[in-house]
ZAFIKOL-264013 format. One record per residue (C-alpha): residue number from 1; x, y, z; residue in one letter. Coordinates in nm, 4 decimals, padded with zeros to 6 digits. Example, Ala and Ser with C-alpha at 12.3 -4.5 7.8 and 13.67 -1.06 7.14 Angstrom:
BEGIN
1	01.2300	-00.4500	00.7800	A
2	01.3670	-00.1060	00.7140	S
//
This chain:
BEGIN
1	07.0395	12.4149	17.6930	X
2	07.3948	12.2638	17.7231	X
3	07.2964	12.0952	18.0849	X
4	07.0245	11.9980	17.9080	X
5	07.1856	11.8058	17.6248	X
6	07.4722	11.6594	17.8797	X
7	07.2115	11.5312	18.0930	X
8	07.0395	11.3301	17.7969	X
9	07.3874	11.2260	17.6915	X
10	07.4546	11.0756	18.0290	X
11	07.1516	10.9186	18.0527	X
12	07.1979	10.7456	17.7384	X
13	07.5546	10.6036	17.8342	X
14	07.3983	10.4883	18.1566	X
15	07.0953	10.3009	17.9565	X
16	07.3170	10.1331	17.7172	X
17	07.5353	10.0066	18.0003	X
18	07.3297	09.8687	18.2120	X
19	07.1504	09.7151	17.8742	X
20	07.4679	09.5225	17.7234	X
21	07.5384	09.3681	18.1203	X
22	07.2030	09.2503	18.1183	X
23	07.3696	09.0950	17.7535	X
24	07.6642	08.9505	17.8963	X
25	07.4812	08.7808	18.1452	X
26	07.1937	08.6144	17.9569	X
27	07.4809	08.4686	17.7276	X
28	07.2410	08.3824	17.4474	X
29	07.2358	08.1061	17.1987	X
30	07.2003	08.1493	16.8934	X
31	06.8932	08.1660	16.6722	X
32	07.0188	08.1833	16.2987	X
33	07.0831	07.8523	16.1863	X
34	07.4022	07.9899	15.9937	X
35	07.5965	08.1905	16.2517	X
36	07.7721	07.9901	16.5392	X
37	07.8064	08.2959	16.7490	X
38	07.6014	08.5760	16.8475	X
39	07.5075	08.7655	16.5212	X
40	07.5913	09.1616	16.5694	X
41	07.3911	09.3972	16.3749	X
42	07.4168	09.7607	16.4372	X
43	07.0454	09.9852	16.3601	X
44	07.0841	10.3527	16.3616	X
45	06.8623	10.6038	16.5440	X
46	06.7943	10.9238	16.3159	X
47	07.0268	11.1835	16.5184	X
48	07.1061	10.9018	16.8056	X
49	07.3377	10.6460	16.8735	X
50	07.3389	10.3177	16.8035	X
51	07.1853	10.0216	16.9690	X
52	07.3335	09.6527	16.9412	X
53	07.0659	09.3786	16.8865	X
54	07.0913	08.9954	16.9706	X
55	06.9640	08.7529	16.7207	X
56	06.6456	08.5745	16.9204	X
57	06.7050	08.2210	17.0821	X
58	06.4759	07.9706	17.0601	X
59	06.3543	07.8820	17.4425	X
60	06.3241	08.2909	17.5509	X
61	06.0549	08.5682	17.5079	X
62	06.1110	08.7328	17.1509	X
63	05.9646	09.0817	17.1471	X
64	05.7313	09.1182	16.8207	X
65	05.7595	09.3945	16.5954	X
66	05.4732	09.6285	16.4946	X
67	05.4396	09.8913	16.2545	X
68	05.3933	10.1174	16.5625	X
69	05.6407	10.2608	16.8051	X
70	05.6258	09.9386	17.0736	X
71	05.7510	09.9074	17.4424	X
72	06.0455	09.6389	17.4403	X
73	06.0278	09.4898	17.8252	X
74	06.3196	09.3943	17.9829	X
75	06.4645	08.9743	17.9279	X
76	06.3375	09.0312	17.5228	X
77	06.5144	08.9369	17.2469	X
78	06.4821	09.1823	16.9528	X
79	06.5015	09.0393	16.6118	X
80	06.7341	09.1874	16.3388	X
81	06.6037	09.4753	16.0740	X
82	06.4046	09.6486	16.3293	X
83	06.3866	10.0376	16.4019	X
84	06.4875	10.0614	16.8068	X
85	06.5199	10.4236	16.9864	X
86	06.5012	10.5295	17.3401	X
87	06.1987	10.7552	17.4148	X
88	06.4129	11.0496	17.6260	X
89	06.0319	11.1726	17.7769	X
90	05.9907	10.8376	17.9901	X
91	06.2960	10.6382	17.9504	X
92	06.2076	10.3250	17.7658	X
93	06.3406	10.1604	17.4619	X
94	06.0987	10.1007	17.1963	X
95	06.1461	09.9441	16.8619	X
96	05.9070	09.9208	16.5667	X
97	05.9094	09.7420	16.1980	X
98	06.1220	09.9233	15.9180	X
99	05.9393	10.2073	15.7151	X
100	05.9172	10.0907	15.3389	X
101	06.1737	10.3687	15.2468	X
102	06.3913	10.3003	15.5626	X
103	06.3814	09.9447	15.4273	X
104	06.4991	10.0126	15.1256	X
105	06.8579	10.1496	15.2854	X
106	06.8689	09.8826	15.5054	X
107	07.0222	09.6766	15.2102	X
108	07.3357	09.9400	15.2341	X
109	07.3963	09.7758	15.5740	X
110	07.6572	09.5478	15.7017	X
111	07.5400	09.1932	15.7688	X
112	07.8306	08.8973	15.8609	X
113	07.7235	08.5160	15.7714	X
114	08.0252	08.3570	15.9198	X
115	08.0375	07.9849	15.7848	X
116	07.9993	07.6417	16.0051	X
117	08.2968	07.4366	15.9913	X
118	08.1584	07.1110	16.1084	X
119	07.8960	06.9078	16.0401	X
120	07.6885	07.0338	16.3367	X
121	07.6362	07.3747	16.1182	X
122	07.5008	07.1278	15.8073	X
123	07.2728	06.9594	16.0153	X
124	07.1172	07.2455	16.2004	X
125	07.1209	07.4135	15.8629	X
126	06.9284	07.1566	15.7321	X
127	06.6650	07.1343	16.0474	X
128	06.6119	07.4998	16.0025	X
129	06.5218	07.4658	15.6420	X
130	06.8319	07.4946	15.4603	X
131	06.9769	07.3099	15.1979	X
132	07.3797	07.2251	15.2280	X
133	07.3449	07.0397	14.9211	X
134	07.2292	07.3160	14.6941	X
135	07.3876	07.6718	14.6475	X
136	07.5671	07.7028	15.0231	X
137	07.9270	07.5308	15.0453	X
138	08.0906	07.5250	15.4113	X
139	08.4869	07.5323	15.4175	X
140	08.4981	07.1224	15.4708	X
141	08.3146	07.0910	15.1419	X
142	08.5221	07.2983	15.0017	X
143	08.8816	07.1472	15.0910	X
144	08.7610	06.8362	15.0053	X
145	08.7137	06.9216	14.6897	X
146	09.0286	07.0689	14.6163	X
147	09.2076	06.7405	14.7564	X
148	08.9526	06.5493	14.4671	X
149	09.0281	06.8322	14.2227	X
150	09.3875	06.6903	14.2872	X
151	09.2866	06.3432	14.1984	X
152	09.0828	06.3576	13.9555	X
153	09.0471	06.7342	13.8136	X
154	08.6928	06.7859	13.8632	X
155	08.4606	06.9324	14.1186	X
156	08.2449	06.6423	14.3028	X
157	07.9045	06.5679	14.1081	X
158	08.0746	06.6330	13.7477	X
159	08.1058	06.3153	13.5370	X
160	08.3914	06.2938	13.2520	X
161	08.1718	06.2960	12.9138	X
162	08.1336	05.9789	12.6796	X
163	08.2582	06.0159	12.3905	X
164	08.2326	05.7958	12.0496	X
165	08.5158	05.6566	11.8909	X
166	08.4093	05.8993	11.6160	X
167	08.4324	06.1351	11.8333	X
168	08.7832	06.0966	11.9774	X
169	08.9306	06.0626	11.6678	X
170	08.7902	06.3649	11.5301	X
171	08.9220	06.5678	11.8755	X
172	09.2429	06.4123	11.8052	X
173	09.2312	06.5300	11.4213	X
174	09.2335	06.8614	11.5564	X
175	09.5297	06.8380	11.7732	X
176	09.9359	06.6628	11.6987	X
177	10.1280	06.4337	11.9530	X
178	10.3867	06.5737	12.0901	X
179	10.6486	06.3074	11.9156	X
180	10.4897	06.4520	11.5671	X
181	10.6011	06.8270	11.6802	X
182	10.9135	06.7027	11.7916	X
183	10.9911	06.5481	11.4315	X
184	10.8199	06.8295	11.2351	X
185	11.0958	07.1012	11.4360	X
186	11.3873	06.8621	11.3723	X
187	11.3070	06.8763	11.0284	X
188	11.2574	07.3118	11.0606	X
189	11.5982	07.3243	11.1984	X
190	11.7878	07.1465	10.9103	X
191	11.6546	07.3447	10.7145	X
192	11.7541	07.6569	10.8412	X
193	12.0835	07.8135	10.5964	X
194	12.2848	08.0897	10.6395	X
195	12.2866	08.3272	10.3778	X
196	12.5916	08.2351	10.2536	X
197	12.4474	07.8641	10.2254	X
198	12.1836	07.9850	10.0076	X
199	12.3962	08.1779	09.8349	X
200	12.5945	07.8941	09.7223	X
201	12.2954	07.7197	09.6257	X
202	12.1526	07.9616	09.4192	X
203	12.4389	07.9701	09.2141	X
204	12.4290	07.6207	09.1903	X
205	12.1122	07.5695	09.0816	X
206	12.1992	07.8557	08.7904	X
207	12.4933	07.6790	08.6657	X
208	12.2864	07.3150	08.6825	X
209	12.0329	07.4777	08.4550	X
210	12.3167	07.4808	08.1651	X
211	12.4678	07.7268	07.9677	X
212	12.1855	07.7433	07.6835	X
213	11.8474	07.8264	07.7374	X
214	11.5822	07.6611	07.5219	X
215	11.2795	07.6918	07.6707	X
216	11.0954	07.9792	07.8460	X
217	11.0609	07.7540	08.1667	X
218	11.4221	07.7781	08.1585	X
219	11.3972	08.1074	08.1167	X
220	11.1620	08.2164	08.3855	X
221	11.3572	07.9557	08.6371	X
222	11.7062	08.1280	08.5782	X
223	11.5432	08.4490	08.6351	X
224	11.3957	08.3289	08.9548	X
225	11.7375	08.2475	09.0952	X
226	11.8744	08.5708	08.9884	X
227	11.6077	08.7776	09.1564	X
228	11.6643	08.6078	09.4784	X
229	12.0554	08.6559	09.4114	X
230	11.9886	09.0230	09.3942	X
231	11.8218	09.0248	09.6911	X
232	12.0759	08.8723	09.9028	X
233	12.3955	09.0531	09.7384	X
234	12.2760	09.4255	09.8514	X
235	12.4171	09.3283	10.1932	X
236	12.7920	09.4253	10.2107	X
237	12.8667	09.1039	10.3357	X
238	12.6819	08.8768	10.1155	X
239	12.8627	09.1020	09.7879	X
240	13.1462	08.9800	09.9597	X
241	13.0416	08.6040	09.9816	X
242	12.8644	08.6131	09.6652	X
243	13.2201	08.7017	09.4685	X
244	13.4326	08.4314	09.6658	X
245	13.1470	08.1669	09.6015	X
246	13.2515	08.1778	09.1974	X
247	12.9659	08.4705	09.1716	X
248	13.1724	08.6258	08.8870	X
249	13.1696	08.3301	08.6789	X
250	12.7417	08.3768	08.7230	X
251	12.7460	08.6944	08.6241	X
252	12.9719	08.6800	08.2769	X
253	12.7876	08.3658	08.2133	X
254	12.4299	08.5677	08.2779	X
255	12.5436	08.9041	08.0724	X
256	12.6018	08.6997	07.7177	X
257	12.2802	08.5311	07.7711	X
258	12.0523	08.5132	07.4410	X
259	11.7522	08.6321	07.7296	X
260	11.7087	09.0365	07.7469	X
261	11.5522	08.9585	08.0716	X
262	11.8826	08.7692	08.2398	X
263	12.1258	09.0073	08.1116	X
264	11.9164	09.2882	08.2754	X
265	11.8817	09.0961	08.6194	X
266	12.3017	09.0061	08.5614	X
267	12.3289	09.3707	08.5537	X
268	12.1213	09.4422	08.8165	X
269	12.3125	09.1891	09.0474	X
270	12.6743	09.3792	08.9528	X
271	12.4736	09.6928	09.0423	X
272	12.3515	09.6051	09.3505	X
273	12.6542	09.4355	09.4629	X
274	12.9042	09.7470	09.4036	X
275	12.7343	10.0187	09.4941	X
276	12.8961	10.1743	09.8047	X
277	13.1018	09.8772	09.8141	X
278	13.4804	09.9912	09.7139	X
279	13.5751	09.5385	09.7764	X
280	13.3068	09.4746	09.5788	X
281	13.4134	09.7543	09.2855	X
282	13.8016	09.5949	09.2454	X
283	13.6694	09.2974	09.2423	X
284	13.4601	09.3471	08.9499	X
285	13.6837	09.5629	08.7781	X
286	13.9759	09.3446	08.7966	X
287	13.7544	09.0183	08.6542	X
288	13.6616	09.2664	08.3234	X
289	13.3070	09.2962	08.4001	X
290	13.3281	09.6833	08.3086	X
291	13.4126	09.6027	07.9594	X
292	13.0937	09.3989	07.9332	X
293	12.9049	09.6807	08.0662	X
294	13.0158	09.9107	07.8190	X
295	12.9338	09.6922	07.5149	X
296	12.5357	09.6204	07.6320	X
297	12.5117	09.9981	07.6881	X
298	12.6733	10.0648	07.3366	X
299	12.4516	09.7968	07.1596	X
300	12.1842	09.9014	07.3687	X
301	12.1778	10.2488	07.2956	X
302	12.1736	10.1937	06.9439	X
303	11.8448	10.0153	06.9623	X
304	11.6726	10.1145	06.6666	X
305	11.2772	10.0484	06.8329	X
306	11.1538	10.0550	07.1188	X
307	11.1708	09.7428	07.2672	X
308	11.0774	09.7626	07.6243	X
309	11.2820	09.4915	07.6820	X
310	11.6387	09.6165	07.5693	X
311	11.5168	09.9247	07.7193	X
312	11.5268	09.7672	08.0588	X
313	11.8814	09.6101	07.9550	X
314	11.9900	09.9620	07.8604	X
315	11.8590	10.0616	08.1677	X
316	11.9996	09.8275	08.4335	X
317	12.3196	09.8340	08.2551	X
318	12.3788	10.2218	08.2686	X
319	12.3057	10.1824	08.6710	X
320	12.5424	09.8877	08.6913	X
321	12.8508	10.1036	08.4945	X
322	12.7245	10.3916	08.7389	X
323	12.7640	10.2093	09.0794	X
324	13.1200	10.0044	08.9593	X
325	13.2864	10.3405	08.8773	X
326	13.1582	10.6095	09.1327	X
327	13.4296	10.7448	09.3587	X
328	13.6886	10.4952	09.2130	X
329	13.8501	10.6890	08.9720	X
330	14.0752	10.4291	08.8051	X
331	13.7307	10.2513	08.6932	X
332	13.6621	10.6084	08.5292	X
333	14.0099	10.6112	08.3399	X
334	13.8597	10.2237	08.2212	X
335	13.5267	10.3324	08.1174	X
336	13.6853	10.6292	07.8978	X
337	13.9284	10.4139	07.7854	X
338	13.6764	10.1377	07.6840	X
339	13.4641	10.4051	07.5142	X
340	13.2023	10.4157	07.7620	X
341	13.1902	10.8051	07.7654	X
342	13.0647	10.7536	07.3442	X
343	12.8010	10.4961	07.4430	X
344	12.6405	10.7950	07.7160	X
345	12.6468	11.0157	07.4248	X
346	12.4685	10.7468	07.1772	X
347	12.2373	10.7342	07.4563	X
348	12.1164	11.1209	07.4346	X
349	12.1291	11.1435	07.0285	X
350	11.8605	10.8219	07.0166	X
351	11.4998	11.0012	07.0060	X
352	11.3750	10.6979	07.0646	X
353	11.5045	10.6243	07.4330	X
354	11.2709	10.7278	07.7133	X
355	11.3786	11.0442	07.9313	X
356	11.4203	10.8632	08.2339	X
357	11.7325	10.7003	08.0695	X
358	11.8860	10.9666	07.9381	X
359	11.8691	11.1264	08.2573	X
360	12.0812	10.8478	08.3926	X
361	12.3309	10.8894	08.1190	X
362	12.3626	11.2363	08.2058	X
363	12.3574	11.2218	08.5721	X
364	12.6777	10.9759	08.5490	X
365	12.8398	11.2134	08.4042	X
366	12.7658	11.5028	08.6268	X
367	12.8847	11.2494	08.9501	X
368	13.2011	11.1843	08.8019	X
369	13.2622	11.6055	08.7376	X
370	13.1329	11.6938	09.0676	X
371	13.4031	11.4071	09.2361	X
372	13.6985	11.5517	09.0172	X
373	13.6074	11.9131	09.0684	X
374	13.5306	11.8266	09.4580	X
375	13.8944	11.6493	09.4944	X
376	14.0806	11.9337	09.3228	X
377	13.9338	12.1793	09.5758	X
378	14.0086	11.9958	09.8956	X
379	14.3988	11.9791	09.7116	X
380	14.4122	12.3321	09.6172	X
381	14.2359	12.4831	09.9146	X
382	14.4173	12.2231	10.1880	X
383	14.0602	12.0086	10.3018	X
384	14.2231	11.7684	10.5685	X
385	14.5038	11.6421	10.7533	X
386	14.8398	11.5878	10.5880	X
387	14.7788	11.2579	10.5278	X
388	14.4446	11.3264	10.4021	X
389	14.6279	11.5900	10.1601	X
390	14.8517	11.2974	10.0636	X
391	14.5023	11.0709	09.9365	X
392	14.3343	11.3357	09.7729	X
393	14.6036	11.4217	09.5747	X
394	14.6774	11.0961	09.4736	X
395	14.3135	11.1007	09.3430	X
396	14.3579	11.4097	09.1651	X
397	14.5942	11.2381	08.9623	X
398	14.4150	10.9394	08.9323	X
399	14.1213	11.2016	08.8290	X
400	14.3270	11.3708	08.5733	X
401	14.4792	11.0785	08.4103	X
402	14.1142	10.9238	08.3182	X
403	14.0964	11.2209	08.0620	X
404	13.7094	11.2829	08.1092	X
405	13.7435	11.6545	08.0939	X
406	13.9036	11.6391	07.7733	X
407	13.6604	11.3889	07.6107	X
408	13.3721	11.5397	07.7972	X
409	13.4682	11.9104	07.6139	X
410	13.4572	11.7769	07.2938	X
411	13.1147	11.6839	07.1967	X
412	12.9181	11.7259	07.5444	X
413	12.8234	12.1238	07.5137	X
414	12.5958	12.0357	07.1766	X
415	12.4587	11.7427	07.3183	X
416	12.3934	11.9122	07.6484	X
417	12.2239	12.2384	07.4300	X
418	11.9905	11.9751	07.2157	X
419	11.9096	11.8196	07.6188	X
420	11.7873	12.1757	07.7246	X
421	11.5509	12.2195	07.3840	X
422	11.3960	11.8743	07.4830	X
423	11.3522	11.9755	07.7815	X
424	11.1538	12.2733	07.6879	X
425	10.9609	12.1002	07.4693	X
426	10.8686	11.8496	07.7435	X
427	10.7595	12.1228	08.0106	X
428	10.5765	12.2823	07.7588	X
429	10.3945	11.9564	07.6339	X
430	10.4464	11.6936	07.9101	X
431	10.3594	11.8299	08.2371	X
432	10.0080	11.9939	08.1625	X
433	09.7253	11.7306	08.0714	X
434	09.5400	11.8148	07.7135	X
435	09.9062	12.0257	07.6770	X
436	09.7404	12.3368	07.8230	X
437	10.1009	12.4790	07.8499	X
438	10.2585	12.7642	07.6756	X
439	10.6082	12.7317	07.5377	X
440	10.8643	12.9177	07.6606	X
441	10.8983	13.1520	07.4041	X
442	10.5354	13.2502	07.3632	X
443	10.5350	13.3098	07.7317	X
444	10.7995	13.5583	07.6514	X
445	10.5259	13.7276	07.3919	X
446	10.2232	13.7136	07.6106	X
447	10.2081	13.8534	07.9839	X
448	10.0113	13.7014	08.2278	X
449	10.0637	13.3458	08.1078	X
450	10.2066	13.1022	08.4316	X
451	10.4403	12.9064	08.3385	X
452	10.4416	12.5126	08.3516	X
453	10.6053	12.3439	08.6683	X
454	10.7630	12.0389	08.4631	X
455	10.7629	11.6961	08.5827	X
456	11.0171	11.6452	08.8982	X
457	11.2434	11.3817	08.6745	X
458	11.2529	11.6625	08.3620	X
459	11.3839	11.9489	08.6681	X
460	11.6417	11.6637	08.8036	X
461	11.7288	11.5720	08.4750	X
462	11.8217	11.9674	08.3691	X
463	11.9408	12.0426	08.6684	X
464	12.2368	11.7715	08.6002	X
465	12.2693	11.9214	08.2286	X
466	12.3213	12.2692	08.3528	X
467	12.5887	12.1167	08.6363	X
468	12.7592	11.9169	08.3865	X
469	12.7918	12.2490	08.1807	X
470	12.9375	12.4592	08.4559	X
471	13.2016	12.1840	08.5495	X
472	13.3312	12.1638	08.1531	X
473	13.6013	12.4011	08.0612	X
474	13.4513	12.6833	07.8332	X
475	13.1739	12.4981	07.7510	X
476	12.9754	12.8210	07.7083	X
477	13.2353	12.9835	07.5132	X
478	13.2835	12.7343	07.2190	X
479	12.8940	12.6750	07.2280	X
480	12.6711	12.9579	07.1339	X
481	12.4169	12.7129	07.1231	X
482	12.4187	12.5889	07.4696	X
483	12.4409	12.9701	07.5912	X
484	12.1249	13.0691	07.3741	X
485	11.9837	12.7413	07.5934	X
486	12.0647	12.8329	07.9026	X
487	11.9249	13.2023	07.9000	X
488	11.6447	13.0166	07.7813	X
489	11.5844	12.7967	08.0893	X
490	11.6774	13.0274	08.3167	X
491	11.3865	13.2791	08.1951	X
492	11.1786	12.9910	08.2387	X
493	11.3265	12.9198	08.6101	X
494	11.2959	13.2593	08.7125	X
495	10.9112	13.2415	08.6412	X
496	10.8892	12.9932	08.8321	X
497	11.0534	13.1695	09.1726	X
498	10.8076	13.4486	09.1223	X
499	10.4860	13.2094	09.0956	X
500	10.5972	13.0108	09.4178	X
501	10.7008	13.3125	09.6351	X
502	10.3742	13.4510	09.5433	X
503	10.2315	13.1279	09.6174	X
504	10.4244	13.0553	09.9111	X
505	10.5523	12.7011	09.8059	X
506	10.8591	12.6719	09.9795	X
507	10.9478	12.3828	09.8241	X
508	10.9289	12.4649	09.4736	X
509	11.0403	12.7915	09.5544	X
510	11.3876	12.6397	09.6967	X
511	11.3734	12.3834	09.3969	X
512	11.3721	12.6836	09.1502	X
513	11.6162	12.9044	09.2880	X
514	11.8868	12.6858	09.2919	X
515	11.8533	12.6290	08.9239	X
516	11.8484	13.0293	08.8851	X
517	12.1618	13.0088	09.1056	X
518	12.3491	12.6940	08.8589	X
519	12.1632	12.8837	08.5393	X
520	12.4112	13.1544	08.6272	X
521	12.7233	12.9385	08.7194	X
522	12.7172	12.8655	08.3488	X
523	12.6584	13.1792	08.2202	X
524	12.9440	13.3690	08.4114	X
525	13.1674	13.0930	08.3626	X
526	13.5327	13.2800	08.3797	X
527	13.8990	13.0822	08.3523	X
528	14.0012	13.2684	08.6844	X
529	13.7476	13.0446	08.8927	X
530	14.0532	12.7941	08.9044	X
531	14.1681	13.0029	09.1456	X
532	13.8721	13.0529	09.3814	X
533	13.8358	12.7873	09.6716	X
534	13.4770	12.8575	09.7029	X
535	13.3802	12.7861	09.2765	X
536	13.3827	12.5563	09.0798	X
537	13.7499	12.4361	08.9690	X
538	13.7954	12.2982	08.6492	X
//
C-alpha cells in the first residue's frame, strides 16, 4: 500500500509539471477585461492537490464545462469556478461545472481584481461591457480627484448648492464671525476679578446703599451682598483680605442694622470668617466686635415670642461668639467679662427658645471646659517639648484668669439639672410619633416597656450637659438636684445599651455607652481627680 500511494504521488508531480511548462510556453493573454495579467485561481480536489487554472483568451480553444465529469484535451483553456481532478485509473485531467452546494463555498475563495492603470484597461473595460463611469474607479481617476479635491473640495460630478439670499442669511444666523468671538472674549477677560476684587466691590456696593434702610428692596439688595460676602470670607485668605479691605467697618455697620435679617447674615460673616482662623479672631477682637456679639445674644435671648426671625439672630449670633473665642482664651476672659457667660444662661431659662439653640449655648460652654481642663493636663502631666510646656502653661494662665470655672459653678449645676428634665420630657414626647413613648419613670414601674431612642440633637445636646457637669468643681455635691438628674438619665442610657446589644446596633450601642461611661464621670466626681493625669482636672 505505501508503493502504492508513492507511485500516485509521483505521478501527480510529474502531471502537474509537465502541465504548467505547457503554461509557460503558451504565454496566454488575457481574457478578463479587468486583470492585466494572467488571473490565478486555485480549485481544490476533495483529498488532492491543487490545480492552477488560466483565465481563457480570446483567439484559443476554451474547454466547455458540463455538469458531468469531462475530458479536458491538451492546448485548452479552462475557465475559472470549475471542479478539475486527475482521474488516477487512466491518467487524464477532467473538469466539470460546480455542484450547487460546492458552489455555495466557492464564495469563501480567494479571487484578485488587480486594477488598470491606464486608459487601455477603461477602454477594454468598456468593449467588454463594463462601465468605468459608474461604480468601478481605476487609480488615475482616483488621484485626479484628490488633486481637484485640493482645488476645489469636492469629488468630480458634485455641484456646490444654490442657495437664496434667504437662505444664506439664515445659515449665517446660526453661526458668528470670527471678529464677533474675538470681541465677545475681550470683553470675558475684563471681566474676570480676583476674589479680592470682588471683595472690594461687594463692600462697596454695601456702603453705596447708605446707612438707613427704607425700603425692602433695600433690604433684600444688602442681604444679597452679604450672602455673597459670606461666601467668599470662609477662605482663610479672603478673611484675611476681607478685614484689610475696611470689612470691619461692614460688619459694625451691618450688626446695628434696624433688619433682623442683616444683623443675622453680619453675624454669620464674623462667624465664618474666624472660625479656625486665630488672624482673623485678634482681628475681630481687637476692633470690639465681641462686645456686639454679646449684646444681640443678651437681647436676643430675652425675646419674649417666638419670632423666627430674632430666633435666627439669636442663632447666628451664638455661632459667631462661639467661633471668635474657641481656643483663644483671652477672648474667653472678654466674653466673661462682658457678661456673655449670663446671656448663655438667659438662653436655657427662656421656654420659648427652640432646643437646637440651647444646645448651642450649652455646647460653648462645654468647648471652652474641655480646652481648660485639656491644657491643665498636658501642664500637669508634661504633654510636649519644653517649649511646648512653656505655651501651654502660658495658656493655663490665660485659662485661669478668664474666671469661667468660678462663674460657671455658680448657677450652671441648676440650670444644667432643669436641661436633663427637658430632656426627658423630650425623649419621652418628641422622638415617638402620636407620643407612643413611656416616660422614664413609668418605665421604671412597668417591665418590658423599650425605651425611646431620642432624637440625635436631644443625645448631643445631653451629652454636652452631662460633660459640662463633670468638668465643674463639685457640681454634684452642691446640687442634689442635678445628681437626682443624672441617675435619672443614666437609667435611661443603660436601657438603651441593653436594647442595641440585643439588637446588634453598633452604632447606637457605642453612642449609648459612652453616655453610661460620662453618666458616671459625674456621679463619682472626687476632689483627688486633680491629681490623676488620665481624669478629668478641674
Amino acid at each position: 500500500m505505501e508503493k502504492l500511494a508513492v507511485t500516485q504521488t509521483a505521478l501527480t508531480l510529474l502531471v502537474l509539471t509537465i502541465l504548467f511548462l505547457n503554461v509557460l510556453a503558451e504565454k496566454p493573454e488575457t481574457f478578463s477585461p479587468l486583470p492585466a495579467e494572467p488571473e490565478q485561481l486555485t480549485v481544490e480536489d476533495v483529498g488532492h492537490s491543487s490545480i492552477e487554472m488560466l483565465a481563457p483568451q480570446s483567439g484559443r480553444d476554451v474547454f466547455v464545462p458540463e455538469k458531468e465529469w469531462k475530458q479536458i484535451k491538451d492546448g485548452q483553456a479552462i475557465p475559472p469556478g470549475l471542479h478539475v481532478r486527475m482521474n488516477f485509473q487512466t491518467g487524464i485531467n477532467e473538469a466539470k461545472l460546480m455542484d450547487a452546494e460546492e458552489g455555495s463555498s466557492a464564495d469563501t475563495s480567494i479571487s484578485v481584481l488587480p486594477v488598470d492603470e491606464t486608459a487601455e484597461g477603461e477602454k477594454e473595460a468598456e468593449s467588454a461591457g463594463g462601465d468605468p463611469s459608474g461604480k468601478t474607479f481605476f487609480r488615475a481617476d482616483l488621484e485626479r480627484a484628490l488633486r481637484d479635491i485640493d482645488k476645489t473640495g469636492m469629488l468630480p460630478g458634485m455641484e456646490e448648492a444654490e442657495l437664496s439670499e434667504k437662505e444664506k442669511q439664515k445659515v449665517r444666523g446660526k453661526f458668528r464671525s470670527m471678529e464677533e468671538l474675538r470681541k465677545d472674549f475681550a470683553e470675558m477677560n475684563m471681566q474676570i476679578q480676583t476674589d479680592r476684587e470682588i471683595l472690594r466691590d461687594l463692600i462697596g456696593k454695601y456702603h453705596g446703599k447708605g446707612g438707613s434702610v427704607v425700603t425692602p428692596t433695600d433690604v433684600m439688595e444688602k442681604l444679597s451682598f452679604l450672602t455673597d460676602l459670606e461666601y467668599y470670607v470662609h477662605q482663610i485668605d479672603n478673611a484675611r483680605d476681607f478685614l484689610d479691605l475696611g470689612g470691619m467697618e461692614l460688619v459694625r455697620e451691618a450688626l446695628n442694622e434696624s433688619s433682623p435679617a442683616l444683623r443675622a447674615e453680619a453675624a454669620h460673616i464674623v462667624g465664618s470668617a474666624a472660625q479656625n482662623n486665630p488672624a482673623a479672631q485678634i482681628h475681630l477682637l481687637e476692633h470690639g466686635v465681641l462686645p456686639m456679639l454679646v449684646k444681640s445674644v443678651a437681647a436676643m435671648a430675652k425675646w419674649p415670642g417666638r419670632d423666627p426671625s430674632a430666633h435666627l439672630v439669636l442663632s447666628r449670633s451664638v455661632y459667631a461668639v462661639s467661633a471668635l473665642v474657641r481656643n483663644f482664651p483671652m477672648a474667653q476672659q472678654r466674653l466673661v467679662e462682658n457678661g456673655g457667660i449670663a446671656g448663655l444662661e438667659a438662653i436655657l431659662l427662656n421656654e420659648r427658645l427652640p432646643k437646637n439653640i440651647k444646645g448651642k449655648a450649652i455646647s460653648l460652654v462645654a468647648d471652652m471646659l474641655t480646652e481648660r481642663d485639656d491644657t491643665k493636663r498636658a501642664v500637669l502631666c508634661g504633654a510636649g517639648d519644653s517649649s511646648d510646656h512653656a505655651l501651654q502653661q502660658q495658656r493655663l494662665e490665660q485659662y485661669d484668669a478668664s474666671g469661667l470655672g468660678d462663674v460657671l459653678d455658680g448657677r450652671w449645676p441648676s440650670l444644667l439639672a432643669e436641661f436633663l428634665v427637658d430632656f426627658r420630657k423630650a425623649i419621652a414626647t418628641d422622638s415617638l410619633p402620636n407620643s407612643e413613648c413611656a416616660t422614664i419613670d413609668d418605665q421604671d414601674k412597668q417591665s418590658g416597656v423599650v425605651p425611646c431612642v431620642g432624637r440625635p440633637q436631644d443625645l448631643d445636646a445631653a451629652r454636652n450637659a452631662l460633660k459640662v457637669a463633670s468638668l465643674l468643681k463639685h457640681a454634684t455635691r452642691k446640687h442634689g438636684d442635678l445628681t437626682a438628674e443624672v441617675h435619672a438619665v443614666r437609667r435611661y442610657f443603660h436601657q438603651q445599651v441593653d436594647v442595641h446589644r440585643n439588637s446588634g446596633e453598633t452604632d447606637e450601642l457605642y453612642l449609648f455607652t459612652e453616655l453610661v461611661a460620662l453618666s458616671d464621670s459625674v456621679l463619682s466626681h472626687q476632689e483627688d481627680t486633680n491629681a490623676a493625669c488620665g481624669e478629668n482636672l478641674h
